[in-house]
Backbone bond lengths (Angstrom), bond angles and torsions (degrees), N, CA, C in turn:
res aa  C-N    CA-C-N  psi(-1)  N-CA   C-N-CA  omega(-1)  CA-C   N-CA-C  phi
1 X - - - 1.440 - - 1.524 109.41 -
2 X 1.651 124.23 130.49 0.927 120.38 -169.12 1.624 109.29 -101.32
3 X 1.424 127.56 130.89 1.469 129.77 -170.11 1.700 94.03 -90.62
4 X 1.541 88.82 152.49 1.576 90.93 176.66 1.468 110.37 -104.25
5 X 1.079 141.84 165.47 1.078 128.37 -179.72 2.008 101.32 -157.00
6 X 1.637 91.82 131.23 1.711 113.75 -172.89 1.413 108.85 125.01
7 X 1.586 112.47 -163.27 1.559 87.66 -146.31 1.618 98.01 -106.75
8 X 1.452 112.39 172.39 1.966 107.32 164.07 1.650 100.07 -80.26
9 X 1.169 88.41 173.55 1.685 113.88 -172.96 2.064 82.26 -76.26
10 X 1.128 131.02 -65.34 1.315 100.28 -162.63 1.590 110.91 -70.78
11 X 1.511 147.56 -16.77 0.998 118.88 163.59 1.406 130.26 -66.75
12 X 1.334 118.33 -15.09 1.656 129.36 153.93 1.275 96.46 -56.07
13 X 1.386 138.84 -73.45 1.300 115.24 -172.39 1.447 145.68 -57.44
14 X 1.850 95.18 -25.41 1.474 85.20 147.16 1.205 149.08 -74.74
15 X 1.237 110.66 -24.27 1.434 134.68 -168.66 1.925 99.91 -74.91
16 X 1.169 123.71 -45.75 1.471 123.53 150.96 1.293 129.75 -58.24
17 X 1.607 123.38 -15.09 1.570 131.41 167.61 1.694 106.01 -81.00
18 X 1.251 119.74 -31.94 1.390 143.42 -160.07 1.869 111.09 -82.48
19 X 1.329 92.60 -41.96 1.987 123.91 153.14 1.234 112.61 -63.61
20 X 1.079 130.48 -52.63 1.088 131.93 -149.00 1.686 97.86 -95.18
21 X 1.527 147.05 -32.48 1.642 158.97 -150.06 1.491 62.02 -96.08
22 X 1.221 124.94 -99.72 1.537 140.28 -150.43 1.672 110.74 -30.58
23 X 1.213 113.71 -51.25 1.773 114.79 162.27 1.592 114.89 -66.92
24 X 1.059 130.86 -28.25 1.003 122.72 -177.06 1.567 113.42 -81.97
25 X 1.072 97.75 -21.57 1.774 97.65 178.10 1.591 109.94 -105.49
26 X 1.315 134.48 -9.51 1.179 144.64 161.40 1.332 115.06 -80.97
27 X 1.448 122.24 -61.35 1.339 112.75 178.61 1.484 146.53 -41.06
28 X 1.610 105.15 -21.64 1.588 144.22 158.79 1.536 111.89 -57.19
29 X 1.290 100.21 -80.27 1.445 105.61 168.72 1.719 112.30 -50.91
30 X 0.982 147.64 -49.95 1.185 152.31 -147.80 1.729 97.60 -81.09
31 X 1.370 117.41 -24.10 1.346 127.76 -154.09 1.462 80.71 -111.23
32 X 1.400 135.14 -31.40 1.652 119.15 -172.44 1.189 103.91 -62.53
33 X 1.329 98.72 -48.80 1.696 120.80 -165.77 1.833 114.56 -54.07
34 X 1.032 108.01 -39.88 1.310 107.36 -174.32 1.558 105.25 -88.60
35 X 1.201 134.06 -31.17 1.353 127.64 157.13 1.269 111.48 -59.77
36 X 1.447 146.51 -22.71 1.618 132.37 -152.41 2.391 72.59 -101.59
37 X 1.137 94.50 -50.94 1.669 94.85 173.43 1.656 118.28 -32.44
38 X 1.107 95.47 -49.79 1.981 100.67 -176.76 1.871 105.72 -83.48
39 X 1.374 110.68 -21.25 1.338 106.28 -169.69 1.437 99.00 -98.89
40 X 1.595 141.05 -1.80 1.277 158.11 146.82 1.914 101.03 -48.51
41 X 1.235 107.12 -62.07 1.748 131.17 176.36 1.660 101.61 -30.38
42 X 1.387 104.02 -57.04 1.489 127.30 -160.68 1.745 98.82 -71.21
43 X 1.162 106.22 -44.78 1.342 97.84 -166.31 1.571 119.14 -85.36
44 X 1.493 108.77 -19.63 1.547 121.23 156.14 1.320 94.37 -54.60
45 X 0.960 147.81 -57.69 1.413 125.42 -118.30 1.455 86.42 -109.67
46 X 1.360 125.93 -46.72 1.508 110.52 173.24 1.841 118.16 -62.76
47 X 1.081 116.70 -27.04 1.560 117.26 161.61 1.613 113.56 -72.01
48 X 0.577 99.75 1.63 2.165 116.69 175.75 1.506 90.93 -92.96
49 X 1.214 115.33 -71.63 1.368 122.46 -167.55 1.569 101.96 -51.11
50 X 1.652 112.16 -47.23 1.820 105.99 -165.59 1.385 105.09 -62.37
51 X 1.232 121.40 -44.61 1.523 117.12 177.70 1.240 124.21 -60.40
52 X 1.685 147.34 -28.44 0.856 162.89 111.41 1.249 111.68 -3.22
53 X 1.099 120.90 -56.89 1.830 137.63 159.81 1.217 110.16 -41.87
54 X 1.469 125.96 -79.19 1.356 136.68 163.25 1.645 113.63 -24.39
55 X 1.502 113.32 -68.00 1.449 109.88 -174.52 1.726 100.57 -64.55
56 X 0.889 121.08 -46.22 1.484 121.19 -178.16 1.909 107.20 -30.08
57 X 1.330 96.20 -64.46 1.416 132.01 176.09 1.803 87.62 -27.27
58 X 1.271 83.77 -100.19 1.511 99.93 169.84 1.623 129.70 29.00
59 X 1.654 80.88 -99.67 1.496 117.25 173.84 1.965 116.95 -50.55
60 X 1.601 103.80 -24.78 1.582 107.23 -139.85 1.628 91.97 -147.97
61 X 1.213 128.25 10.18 1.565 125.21 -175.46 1.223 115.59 31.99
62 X 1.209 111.93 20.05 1.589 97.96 167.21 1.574 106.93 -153.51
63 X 1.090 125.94 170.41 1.841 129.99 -156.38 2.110 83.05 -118.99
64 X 1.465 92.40 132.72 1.710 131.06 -157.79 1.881 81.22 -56.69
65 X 1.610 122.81 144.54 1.132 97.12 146.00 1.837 115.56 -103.70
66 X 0.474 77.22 26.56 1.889 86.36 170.08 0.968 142.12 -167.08
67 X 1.603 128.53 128.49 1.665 133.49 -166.81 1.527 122.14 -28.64
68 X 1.434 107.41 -26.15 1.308 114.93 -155.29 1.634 81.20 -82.18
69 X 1.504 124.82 -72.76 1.530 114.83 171.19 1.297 121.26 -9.93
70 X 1.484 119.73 -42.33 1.115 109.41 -160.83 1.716 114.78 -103.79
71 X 1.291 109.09 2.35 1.477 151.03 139.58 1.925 84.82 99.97
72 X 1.218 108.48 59.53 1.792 113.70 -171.98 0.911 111.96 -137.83
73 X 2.048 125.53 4.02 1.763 123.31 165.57 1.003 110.49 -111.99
74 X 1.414 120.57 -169.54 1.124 118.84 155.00 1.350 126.42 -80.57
75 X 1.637 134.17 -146.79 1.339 117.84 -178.47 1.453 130.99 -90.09
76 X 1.250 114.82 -16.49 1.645 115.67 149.06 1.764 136.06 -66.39
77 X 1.364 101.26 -11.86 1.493 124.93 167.67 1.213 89.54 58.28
78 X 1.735 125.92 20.96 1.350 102.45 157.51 1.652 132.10 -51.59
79 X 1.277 113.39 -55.21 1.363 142.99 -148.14 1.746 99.20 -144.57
80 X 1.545 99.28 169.10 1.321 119.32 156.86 1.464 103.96 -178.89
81 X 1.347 111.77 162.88 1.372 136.51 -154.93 1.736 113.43 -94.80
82 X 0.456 116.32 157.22 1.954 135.15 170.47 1.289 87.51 -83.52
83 X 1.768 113.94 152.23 1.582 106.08 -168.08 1.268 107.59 -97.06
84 X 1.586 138.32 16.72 1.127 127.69 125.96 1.222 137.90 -115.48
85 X 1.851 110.64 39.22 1.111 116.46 151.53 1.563 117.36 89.07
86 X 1.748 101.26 -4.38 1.794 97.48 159.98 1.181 140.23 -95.61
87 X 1.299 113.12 26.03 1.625 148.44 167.90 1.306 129.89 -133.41
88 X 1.193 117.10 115.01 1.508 126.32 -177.90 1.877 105.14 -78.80
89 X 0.867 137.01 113.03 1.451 146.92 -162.39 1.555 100.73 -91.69
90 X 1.787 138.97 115.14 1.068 126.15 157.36 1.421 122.96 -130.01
91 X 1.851 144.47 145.97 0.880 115.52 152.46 1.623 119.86 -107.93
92 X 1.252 108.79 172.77 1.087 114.26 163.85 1.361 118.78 -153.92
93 X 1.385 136.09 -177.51 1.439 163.27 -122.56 1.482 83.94 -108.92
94 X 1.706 126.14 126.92 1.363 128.44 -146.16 2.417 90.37 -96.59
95 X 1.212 89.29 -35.95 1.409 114.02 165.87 1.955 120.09 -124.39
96 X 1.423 106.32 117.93 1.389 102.48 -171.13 1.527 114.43 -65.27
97 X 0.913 127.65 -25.34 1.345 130.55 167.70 1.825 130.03 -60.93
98 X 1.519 99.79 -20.32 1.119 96.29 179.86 1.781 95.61 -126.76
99 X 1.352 114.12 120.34 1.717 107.61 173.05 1.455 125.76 -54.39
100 X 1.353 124.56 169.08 1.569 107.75 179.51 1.581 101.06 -86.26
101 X 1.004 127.98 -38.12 1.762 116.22 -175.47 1.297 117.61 -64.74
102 X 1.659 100.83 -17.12 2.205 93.21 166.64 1.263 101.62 -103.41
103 X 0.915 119.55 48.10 1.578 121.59 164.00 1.079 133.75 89.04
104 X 1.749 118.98 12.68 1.335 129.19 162.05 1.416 124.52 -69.04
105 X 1.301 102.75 167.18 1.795 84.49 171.68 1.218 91.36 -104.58
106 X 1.780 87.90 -161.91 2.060 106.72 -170.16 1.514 103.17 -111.72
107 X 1.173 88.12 167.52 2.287 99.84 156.71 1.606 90.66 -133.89
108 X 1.518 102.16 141.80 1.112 91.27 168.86 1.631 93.44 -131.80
109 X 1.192 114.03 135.50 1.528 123.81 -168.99 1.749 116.73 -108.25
110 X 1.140 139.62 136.49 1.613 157.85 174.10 1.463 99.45 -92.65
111 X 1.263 119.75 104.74 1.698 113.15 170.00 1.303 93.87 -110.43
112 X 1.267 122.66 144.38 1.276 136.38 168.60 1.742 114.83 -79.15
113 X 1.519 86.80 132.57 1.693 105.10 -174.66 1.693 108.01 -80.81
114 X 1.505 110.02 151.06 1.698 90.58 170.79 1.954 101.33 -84.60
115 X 1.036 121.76 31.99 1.807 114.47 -175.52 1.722 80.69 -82.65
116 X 1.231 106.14 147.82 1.290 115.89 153.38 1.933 101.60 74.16
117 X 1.080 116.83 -15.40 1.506 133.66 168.82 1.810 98.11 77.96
118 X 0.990 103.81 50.89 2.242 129.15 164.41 1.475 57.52 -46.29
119 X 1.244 132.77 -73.68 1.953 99.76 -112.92 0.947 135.88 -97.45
120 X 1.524 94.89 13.81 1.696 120.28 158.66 1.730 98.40 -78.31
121 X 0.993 118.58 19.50 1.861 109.54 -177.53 1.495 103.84 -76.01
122 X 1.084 154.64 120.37 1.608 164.69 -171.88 1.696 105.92 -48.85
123 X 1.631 88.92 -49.10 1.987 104.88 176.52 1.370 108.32 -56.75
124 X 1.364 142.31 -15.97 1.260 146.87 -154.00 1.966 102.18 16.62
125 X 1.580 116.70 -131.55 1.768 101.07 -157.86 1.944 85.05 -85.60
126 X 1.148 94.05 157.62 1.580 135.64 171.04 0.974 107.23 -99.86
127 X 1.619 107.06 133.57 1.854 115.89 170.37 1.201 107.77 -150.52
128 X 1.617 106.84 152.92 1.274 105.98 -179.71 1.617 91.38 -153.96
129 X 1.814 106.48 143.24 1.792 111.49 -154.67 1.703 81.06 -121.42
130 X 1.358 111.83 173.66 1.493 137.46 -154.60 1.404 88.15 -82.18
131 X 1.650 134.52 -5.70 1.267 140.24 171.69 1.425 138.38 -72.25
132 X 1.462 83.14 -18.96 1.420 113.43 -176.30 1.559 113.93 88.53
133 X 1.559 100.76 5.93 1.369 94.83 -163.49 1.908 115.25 -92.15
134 X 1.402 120.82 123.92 1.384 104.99 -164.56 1.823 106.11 -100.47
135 X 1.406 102.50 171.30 1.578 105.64 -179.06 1.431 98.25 -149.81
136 X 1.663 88.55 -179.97 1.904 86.14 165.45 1.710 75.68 177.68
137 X 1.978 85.74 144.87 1.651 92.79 -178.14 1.551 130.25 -90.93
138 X 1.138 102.70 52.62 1.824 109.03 168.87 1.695 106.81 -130.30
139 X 0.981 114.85 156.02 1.273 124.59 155.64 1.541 140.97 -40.73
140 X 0.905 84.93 -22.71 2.238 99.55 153.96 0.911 109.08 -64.95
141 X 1.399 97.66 149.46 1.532 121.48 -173.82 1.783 108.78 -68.99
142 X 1.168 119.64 138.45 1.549 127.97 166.30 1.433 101.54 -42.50
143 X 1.145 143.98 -92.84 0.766 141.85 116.95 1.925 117.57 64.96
144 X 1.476 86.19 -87.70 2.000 88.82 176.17 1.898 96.46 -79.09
145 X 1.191 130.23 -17.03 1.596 118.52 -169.09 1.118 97.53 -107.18
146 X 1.563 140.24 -0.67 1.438 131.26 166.74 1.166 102.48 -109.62
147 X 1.521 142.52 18.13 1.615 132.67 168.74 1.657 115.54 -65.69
């Protein structure tokens, strides 16, 4: 009598149902994770910037109005980047009426880039003002987008 040996058609099918539960419930998580990872990026780097602010302060009684001052943009001191580029870095004038070099403060805001797909991030842009006070524009808690 000859034995067969390999698999039936339904243990292939389980074994592909069994693949398939396991990706479907990992791939979610795996995808939160690496966005809360890049939006971690963002928030170093704008707390990089506040301290920088602070010493700026410091030295010069008054808070930089632009990145380039703070030698952290590029050469329009519009903007600058997260150092791999899934955050657009900006500041600005904490109240528009009063500039930051006469004595206003700043916001400096993290908008999420679509590189790397930021902009599916839940937190959408991140901010944080010379107040210390932080935000971010979705409905999540401060809280879960500033951990």
């Amino acid at each position: 009598m000859k034995i067969n040996k390999g698999f039936t058609l339904i243990e292939m099918m389980i074994t592909v149902a069994i693949i398939g539960i396991l990706t479907a419930i990992a791939m979610p998580s795996y995808r939160e994770y690496v966005l809360r990872s890049h939006r971690t990026e963002a928030t170093a780097k704008i707390s990089e910037i506040q301290l920088a602010q602070e010493r700026f302060f410091t030295v010069n009684n008054r808070y930089a109005d632009s990145l380039v001052d703070l030698a952290i943009a590029n050469a329009s001191g519009a903007s600058a980047r997260t150092e791999n580029g899934y955050y657009l870095i900006q500041i600005t004038a904490l109240n528009a009426s009063t500039p930051i070099a006469s004595g206003g403060g700043y916001s400096l805001t993290a908008a999420p880039q679509a590189a790397g797909g930021q902009s599916y991030d839940r937190c959408g842009t991140l901010s944080l003002n010379s107040l210390g006070v932080k935000g971010q524009a979705s409905g999540i808690s401060i809280s879960e987008c500033w951990k």
